[in-house]
N, CA, C and O of each residue as an XYZ file, in Angstrom:
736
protein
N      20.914     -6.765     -3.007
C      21.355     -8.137     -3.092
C      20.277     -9.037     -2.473
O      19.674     -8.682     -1.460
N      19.940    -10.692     -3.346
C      18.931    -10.847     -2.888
C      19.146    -12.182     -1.521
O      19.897    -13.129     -1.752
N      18.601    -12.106     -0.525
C      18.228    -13.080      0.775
C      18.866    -14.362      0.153
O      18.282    -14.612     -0.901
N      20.167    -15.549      0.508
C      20.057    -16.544     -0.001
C      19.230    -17.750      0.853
O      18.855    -18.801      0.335
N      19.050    -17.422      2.102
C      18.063    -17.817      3.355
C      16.479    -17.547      3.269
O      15.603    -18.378      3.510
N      16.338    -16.505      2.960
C      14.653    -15.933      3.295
C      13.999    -15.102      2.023
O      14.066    -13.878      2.141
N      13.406    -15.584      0.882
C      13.081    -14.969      0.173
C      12.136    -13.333      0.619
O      12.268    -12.241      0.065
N      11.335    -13.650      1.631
C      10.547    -12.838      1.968
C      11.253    -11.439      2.408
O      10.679    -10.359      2.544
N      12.676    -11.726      2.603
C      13.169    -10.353      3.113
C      14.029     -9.916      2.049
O      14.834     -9.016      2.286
N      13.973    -10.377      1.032
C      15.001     -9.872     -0.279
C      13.587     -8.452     -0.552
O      12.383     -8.328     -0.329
N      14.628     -7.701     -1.106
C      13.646     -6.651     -1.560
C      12.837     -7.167     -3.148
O      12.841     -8.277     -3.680
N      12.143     -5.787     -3.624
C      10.753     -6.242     -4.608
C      11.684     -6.131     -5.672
O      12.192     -5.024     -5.849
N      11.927     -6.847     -6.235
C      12.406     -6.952     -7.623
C      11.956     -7.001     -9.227
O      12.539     -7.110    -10.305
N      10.366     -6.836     -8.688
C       9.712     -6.801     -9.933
C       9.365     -5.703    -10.531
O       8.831     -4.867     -9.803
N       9.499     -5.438    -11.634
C       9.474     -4.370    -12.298
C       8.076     -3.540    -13.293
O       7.242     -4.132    -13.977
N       8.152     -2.565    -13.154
C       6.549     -2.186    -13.981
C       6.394     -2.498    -15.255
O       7.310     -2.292    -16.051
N       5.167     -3.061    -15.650
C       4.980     -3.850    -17.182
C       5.080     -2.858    -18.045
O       4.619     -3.298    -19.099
N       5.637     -1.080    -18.289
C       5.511     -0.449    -19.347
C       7.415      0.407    -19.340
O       7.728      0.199    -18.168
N       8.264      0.923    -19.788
C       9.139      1.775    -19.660
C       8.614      2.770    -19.316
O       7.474      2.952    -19.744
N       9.227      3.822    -18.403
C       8.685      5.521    -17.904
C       7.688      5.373    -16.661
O       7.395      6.369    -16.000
N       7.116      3.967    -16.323
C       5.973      3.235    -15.053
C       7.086      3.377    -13.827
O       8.301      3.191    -13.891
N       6.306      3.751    -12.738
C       7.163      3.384    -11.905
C       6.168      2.589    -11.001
O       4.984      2.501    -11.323
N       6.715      1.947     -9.738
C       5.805      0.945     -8.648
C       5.595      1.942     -7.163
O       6.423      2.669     -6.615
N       4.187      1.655     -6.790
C       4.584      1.949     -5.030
C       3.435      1.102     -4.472
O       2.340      0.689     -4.854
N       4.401      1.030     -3.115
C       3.570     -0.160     -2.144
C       3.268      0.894     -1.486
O       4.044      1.833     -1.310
N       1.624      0.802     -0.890
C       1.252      1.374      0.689
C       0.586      0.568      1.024
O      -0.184     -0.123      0.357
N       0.944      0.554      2.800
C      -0.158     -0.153      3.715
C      -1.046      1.003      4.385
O      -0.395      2.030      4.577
N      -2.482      1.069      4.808
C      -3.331      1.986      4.987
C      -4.546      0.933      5.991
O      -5.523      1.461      6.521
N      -4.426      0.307      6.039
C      -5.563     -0.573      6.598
C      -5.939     -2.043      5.826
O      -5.041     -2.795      5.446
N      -6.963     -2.266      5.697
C      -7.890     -3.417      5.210
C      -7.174     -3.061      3.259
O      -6.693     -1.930      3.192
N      -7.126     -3.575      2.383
C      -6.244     -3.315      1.369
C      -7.541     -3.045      0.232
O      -7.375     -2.333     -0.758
N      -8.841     -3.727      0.543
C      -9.797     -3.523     -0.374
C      -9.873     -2.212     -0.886
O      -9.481     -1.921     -2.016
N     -10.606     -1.022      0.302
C     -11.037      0.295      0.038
C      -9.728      0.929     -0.128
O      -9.751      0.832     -1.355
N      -8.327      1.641      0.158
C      -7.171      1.377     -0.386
C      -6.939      1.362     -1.835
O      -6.571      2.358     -2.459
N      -7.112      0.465     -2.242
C      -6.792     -0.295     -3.892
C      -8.127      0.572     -4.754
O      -7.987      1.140     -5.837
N      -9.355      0.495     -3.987
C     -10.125      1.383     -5.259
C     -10.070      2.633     -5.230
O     -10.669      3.381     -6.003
N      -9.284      2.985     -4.259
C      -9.574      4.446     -3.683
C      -8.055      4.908     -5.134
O      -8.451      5.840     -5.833
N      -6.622      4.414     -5.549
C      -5.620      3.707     -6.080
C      -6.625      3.648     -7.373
O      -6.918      4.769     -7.788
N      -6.949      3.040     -7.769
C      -7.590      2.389     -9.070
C      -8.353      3.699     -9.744
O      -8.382      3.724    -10.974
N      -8.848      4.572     -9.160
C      -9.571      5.953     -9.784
C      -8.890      6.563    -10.017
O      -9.370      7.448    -10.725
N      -7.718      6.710     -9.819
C      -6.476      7.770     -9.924
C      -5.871      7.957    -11.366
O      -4.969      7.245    -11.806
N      -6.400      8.879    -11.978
C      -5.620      9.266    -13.718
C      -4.223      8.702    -12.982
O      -3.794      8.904    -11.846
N      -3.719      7.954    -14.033
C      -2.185      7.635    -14.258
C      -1.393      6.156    -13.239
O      -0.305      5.584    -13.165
N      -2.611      6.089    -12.678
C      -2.758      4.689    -12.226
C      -2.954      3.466    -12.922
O      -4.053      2.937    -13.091
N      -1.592      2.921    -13.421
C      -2.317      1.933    -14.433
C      -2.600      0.877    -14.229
O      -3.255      0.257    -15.066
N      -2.164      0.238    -12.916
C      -2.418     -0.930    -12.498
C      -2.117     -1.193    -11.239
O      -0.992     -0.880    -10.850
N      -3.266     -1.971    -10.112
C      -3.148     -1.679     -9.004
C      -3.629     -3.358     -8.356
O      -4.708     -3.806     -8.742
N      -2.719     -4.244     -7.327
C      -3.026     -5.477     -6.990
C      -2.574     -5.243     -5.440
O      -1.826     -4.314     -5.135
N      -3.061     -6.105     -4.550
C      -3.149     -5.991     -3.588
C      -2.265     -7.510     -3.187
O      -2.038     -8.435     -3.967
N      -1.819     -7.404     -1.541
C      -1.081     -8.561     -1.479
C      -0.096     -8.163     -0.032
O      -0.529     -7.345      0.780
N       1.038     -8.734      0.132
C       1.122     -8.862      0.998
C       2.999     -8.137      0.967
O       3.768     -8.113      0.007
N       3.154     -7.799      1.926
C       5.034     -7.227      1.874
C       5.196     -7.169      3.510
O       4.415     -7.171      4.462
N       6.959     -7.105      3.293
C       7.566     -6.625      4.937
C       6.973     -7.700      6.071
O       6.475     -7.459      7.171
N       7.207     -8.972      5.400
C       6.864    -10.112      6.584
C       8.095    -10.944      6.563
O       8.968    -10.598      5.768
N       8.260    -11.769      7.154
C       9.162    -13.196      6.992
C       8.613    -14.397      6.449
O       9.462    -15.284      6.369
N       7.717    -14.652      6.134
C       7.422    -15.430      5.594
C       7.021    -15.871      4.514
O       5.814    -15.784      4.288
N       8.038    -16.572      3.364
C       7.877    -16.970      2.308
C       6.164    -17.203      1.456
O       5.468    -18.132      1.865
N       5.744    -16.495      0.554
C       4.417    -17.581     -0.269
C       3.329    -17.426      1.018
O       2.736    -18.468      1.298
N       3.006    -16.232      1.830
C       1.969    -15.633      3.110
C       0.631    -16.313      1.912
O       0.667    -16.505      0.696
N      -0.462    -16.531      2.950
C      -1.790    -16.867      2.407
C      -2.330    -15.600      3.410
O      -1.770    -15.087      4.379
N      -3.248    -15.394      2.972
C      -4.478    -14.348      4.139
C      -4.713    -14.966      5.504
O      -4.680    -14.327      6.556
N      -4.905    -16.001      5.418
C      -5.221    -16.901      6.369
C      -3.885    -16.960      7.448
O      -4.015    -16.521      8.591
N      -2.886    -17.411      7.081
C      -1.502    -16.694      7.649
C      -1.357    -15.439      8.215
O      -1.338    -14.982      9.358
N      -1.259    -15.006      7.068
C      -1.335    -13.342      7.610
C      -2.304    -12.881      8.751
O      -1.658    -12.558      9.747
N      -3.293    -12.788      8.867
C      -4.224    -12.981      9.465
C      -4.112    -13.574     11.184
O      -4.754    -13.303     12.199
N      -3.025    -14.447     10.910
C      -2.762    -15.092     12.536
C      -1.834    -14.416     12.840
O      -1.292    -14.920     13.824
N      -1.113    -13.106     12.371
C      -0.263    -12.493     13.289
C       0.802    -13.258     13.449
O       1.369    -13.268     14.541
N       1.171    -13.884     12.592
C       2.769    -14.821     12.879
C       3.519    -14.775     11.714
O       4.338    -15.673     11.521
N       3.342    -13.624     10.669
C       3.999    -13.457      9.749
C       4.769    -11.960      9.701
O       5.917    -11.863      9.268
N       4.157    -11.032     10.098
C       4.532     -9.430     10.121
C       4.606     -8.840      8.752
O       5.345     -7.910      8.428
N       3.593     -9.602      7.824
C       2.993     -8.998      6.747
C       2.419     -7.793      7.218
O       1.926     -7.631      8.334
N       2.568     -6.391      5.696
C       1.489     -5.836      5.714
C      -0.044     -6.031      4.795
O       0.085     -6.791      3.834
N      -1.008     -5.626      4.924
C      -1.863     -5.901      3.551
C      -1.216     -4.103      2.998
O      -1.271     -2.980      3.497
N      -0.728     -4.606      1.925
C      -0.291     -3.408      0.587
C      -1.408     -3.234     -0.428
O      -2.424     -3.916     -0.557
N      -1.024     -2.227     -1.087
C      -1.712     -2.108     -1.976
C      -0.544     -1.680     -2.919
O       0.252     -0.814     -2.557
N      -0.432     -2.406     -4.348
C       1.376     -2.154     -5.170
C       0.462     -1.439     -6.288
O      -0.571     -2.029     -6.608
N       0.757     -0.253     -6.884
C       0.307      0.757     -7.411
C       1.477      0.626     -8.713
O       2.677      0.562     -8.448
N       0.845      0.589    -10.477
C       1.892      0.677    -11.220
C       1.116      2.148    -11.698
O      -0.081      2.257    -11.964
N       2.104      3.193    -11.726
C       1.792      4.432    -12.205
C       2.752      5.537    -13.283
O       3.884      5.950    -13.032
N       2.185      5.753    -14.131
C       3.023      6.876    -15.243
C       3.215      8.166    -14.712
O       2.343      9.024    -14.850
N       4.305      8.397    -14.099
C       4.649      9.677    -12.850
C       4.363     10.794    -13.721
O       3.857     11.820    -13.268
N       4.798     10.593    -15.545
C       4.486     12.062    -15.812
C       2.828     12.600    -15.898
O       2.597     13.802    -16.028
N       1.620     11.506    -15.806
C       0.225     11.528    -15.932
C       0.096     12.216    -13.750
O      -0.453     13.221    -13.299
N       0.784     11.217    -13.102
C       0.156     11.423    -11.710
C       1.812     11.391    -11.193
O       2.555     10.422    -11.351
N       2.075     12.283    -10.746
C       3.228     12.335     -9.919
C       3.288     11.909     -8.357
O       2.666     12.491     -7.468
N       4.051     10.911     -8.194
C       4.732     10.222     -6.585
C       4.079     10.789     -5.860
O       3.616     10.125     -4.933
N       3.733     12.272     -5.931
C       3.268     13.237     -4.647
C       2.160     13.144     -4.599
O       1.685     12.967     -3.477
N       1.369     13.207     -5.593
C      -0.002     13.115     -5.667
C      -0.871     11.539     -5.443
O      -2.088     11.381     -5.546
N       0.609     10.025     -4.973
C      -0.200      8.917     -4.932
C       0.139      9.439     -3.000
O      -0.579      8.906     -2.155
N       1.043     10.278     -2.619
C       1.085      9.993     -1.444
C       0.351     11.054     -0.645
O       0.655     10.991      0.546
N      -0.342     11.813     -0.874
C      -1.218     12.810     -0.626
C      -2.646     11.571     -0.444
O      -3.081     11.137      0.623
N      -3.072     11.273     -1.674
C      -4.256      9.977     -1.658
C      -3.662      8.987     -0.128
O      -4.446      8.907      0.817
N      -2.612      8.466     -0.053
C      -2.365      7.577      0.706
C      -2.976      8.233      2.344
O      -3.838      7.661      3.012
N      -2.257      9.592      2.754
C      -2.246     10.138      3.678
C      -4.036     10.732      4.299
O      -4.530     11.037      5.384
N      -4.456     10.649      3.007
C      -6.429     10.563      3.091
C      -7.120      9.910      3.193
O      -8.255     10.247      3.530
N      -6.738      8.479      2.922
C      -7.170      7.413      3.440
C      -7.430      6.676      4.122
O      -8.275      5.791      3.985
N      -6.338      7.024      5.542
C      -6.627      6.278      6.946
C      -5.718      7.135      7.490
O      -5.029      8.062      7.064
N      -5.962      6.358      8.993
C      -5.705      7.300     10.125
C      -4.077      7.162      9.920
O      -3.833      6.283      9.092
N      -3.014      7.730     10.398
C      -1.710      7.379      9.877
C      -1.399      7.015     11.525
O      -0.618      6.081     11.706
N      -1.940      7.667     12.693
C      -1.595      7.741     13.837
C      -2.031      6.244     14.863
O      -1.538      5.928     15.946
N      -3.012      5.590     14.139
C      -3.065      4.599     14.569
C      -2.387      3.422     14.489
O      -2.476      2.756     13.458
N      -1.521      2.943     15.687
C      -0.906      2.014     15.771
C      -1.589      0.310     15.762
O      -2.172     -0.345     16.627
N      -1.094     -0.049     14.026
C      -1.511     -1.559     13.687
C      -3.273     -1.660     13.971
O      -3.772     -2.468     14.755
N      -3.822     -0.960     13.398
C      -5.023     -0.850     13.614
C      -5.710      0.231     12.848
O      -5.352      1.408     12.886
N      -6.763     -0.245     12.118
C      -7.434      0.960     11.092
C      -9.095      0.687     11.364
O      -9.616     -0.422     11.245
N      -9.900      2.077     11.797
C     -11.020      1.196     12.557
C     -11.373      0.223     13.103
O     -11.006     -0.009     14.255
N     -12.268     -0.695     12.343
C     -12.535     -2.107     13.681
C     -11.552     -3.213     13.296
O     -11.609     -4.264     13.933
N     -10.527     -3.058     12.173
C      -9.346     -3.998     11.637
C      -8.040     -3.970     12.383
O      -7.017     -3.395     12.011
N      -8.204     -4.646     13.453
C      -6.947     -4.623     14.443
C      -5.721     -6.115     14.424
O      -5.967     -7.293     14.685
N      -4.368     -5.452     13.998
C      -3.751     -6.448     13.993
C      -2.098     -5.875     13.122
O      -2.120     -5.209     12.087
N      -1.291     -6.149     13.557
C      -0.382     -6.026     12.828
C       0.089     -5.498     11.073
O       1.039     -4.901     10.568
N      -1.384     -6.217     10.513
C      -0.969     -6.401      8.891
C      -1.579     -5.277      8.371
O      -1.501     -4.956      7.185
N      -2.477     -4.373      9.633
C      -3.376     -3.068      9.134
C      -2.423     -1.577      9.313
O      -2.913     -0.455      9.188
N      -0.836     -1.885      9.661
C      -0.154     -0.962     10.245
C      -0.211      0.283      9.109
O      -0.973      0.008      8.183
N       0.266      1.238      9.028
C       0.193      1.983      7.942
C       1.901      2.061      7.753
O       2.738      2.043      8.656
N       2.149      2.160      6.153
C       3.642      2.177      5.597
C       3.341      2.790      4.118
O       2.442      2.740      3.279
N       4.667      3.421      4.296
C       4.998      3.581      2.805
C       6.353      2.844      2.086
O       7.469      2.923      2.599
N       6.142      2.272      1.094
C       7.062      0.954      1.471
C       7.509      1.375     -0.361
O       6.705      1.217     -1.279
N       9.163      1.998     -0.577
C       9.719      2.936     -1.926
C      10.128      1.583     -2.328
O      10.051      0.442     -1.874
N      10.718      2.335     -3.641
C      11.328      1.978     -4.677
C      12.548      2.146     -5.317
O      13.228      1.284     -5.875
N      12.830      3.692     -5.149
C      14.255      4.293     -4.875
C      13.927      5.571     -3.973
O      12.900      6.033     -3.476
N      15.097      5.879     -3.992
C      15.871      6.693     -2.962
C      14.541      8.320     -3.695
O      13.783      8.994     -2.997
N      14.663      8.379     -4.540
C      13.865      9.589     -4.396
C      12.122      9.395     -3.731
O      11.579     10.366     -3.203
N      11.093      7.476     -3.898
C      10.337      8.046     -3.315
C      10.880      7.878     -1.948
O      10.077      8.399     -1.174
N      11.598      7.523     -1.493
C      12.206      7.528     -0.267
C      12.168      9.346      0.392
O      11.671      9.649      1.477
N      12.701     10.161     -0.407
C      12.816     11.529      0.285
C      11.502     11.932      0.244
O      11.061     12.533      1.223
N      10.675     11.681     -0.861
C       8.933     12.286     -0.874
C       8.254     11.823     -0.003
O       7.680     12.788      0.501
N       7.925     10.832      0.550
C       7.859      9.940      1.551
C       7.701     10.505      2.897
O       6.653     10.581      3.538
N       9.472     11.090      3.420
C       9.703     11.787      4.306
C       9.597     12.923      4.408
O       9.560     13.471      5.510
N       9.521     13.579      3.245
C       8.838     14.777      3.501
C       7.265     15.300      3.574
O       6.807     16.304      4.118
N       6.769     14.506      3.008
C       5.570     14.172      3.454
C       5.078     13.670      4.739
O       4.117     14.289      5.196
N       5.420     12.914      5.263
C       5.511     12.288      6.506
C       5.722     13.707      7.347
O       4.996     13.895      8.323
N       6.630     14.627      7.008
C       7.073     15.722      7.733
C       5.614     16.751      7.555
O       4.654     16.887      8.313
N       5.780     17.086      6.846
C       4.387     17.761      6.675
C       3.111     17.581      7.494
O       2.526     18.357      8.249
N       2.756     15.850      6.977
C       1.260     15.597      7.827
C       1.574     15.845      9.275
O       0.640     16.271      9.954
N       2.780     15.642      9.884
C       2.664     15.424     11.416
C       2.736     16.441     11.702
O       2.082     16.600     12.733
N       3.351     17.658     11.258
C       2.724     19.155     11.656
C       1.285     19.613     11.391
O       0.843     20.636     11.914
N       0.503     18.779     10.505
C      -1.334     18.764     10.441
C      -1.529     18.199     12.045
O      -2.495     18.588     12.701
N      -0.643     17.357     12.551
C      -1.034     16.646     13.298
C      -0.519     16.736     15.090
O      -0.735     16.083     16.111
N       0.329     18.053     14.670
C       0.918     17.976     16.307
C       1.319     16.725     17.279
O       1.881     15.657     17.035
N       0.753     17.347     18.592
C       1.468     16.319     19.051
C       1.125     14.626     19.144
O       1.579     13.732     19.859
N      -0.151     14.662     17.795
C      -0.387     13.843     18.256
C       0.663     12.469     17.132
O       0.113     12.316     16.041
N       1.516     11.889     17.250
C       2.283     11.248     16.809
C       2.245     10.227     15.385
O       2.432      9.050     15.692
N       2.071     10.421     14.125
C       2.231      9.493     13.142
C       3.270      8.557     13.165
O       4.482      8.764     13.218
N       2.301      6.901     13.094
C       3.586      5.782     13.218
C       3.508      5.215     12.101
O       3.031      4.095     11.921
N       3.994      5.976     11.217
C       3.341      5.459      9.325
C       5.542      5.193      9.139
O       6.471      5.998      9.080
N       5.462      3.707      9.113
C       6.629      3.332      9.129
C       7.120      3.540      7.361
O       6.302      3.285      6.478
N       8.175      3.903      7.115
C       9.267      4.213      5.468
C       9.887      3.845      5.634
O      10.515      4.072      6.667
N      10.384      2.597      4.392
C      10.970      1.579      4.278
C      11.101      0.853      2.963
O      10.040      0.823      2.339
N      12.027      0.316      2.433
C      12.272      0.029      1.045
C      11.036     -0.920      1.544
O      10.514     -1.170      2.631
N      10.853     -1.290      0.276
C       9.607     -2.445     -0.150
C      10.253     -3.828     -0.454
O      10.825     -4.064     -1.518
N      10.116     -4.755      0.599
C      10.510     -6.138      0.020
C       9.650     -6.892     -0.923
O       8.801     -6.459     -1.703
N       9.956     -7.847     -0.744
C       9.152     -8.822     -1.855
C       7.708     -8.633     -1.569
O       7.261     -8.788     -0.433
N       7.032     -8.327     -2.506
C       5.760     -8.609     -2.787
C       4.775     -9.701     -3.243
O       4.700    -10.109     -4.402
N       3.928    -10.186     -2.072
C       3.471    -11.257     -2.916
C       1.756    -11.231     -2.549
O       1.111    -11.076     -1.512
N       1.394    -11.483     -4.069
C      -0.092    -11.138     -4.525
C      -0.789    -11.893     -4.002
O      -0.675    -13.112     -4.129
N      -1.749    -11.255     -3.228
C      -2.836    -11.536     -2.544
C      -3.651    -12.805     -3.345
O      -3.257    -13.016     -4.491
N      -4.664    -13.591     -2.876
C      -5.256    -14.505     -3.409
C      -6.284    -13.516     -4.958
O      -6.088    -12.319     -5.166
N      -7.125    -14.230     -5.673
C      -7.153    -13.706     -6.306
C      -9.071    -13.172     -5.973
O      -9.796    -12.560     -6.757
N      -9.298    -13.501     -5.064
C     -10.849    -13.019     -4.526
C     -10.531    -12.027     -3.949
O     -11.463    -11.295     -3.615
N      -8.920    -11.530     -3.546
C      -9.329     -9.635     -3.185
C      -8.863     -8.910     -3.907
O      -8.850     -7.700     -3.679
N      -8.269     -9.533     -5.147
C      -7.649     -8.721     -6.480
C      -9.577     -7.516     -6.892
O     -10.645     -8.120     -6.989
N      -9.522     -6.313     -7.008
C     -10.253     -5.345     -7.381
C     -11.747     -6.016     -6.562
O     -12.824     -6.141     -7.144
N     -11.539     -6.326     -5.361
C     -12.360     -6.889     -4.305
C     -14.147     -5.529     -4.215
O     -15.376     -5.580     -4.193
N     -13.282     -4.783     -4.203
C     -14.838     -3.434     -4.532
C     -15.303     -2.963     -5.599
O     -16.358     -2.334     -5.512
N     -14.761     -3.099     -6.718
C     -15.051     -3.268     -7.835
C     -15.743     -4.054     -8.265
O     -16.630     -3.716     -9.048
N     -15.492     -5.898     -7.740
C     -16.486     -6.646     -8.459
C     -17.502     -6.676     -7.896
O     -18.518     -7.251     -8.289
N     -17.307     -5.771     -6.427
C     -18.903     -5.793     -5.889
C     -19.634     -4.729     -6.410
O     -20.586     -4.259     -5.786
N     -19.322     -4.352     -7.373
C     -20.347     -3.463     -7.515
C     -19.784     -1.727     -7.548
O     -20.471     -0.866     -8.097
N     -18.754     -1.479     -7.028
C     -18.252     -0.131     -6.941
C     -17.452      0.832     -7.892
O     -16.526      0.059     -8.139
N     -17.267      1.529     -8.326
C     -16.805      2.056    -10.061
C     -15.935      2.428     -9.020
O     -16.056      2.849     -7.869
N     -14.403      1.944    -10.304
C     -13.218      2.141    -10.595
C     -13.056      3.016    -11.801
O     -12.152      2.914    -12.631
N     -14.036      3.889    -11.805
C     -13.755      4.949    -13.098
C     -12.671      5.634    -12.954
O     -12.569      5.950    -11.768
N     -11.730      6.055    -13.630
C     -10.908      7.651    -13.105
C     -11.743      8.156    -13.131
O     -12.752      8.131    -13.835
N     -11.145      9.139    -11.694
C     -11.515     10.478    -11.503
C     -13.027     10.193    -10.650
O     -13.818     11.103    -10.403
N     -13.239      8.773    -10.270
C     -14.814      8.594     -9.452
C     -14.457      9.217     -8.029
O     -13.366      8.958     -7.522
N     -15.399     10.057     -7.372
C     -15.240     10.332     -6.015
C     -16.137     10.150     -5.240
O     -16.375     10.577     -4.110
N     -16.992      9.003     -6.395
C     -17.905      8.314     -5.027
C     -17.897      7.657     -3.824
O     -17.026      6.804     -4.000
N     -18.308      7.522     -2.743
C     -17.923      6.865     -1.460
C     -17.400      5.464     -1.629
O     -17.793      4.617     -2.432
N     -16.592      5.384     -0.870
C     -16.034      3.895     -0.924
C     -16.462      2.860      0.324
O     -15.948      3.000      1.434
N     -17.262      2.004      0.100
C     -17.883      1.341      1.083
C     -17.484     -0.091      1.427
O     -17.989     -1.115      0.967
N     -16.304      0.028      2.480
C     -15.714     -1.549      2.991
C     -16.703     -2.575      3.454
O     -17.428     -2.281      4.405
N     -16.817     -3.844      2.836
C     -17.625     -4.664      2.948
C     -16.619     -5.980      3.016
O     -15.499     -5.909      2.511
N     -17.013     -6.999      3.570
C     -16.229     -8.524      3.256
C     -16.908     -9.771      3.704
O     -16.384    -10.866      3.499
């Protein structure tokens, strides 16, 4: 049911542009390297970056950014589960950044860098957690704070970090496993 007060906390209601597509949000850090790392992936068909899980209506970067919104930077993934299956975007997710670092991903410190996996329904909800279960036995005692949580509203990043490593220069081929090099 959606927020009649706070749009920002109604959940994501938008739906994938094909039948058989399904959506997933992750937060992992800085959203650039993320999204191309997302964008090489057979069965990945479409991948935008942006903002979720804040209070605040229509977030700019610049907002976000001041720590007074409790945005994450996401990365919203549209994917054909029977080409790349749920498990295999959250395996990529879990390789990508540190999961154990709290609101902070290398030198990107701040709230909006937290790491999440942010579903769609109730089943990626259980993959999610069982995954989550898994890595933290890779990981002993040392504690994963990779928060699971339905995905609220999503709202798309400006359009200068839409495929932000890509237009610099970096292939978004499937199947590329060339280094991914964060720049801004």
């Amino acid at each position: 049911m959606a927020s009649s007060t706070n749009p920002a906390l109604d959940p994501d209601l938008d739906r994938p542009g094909s039948p058989g597509h399904e959506l997933a949000q992750f937060g992992a850090g800085c959203f650039w390297g993320v999204e191309l790392a997302f964008q090489r992936v057979v069965g990945v068909v479409k991948t935008e970056v942006g903002y979720s899980q804040g209070h605040v209506p229509d977030p700019t970067y610049k907002l976000v950014c001041s720590g007074k919104t409790n945005h994450v930077e996401v990365v919203r993934v549209e994917f054909d589960p029977e080409v790349c299956p749920y498990a295999d975007l959250l395996a990529l997710f879990w390789s990508r950044h540190d999961p154990t670092a709290l609101n902070r991903q290398g030198g990107d410190v701040g709230a909006q860098y937290r790491s999440g996996i942010y579903y769609y329904s109730e089943s990626q909800a259980r993959l999610a957690r069982e995954s989550l279960e898994a890595k933290q036995s890779e990981y002993g005692d040392k504690k994963i704070v990779t928060e699971i949580l339905p995905a609220k509203r999503f709202y798309r990043a400006e359009e200068y970090h839409q495929q932000y490593l890509e237009k610099g220069g970096q292939s978004a081929e499937k199947g590329c496993n060339g280094p991914i090099k964060c720049y801004g």
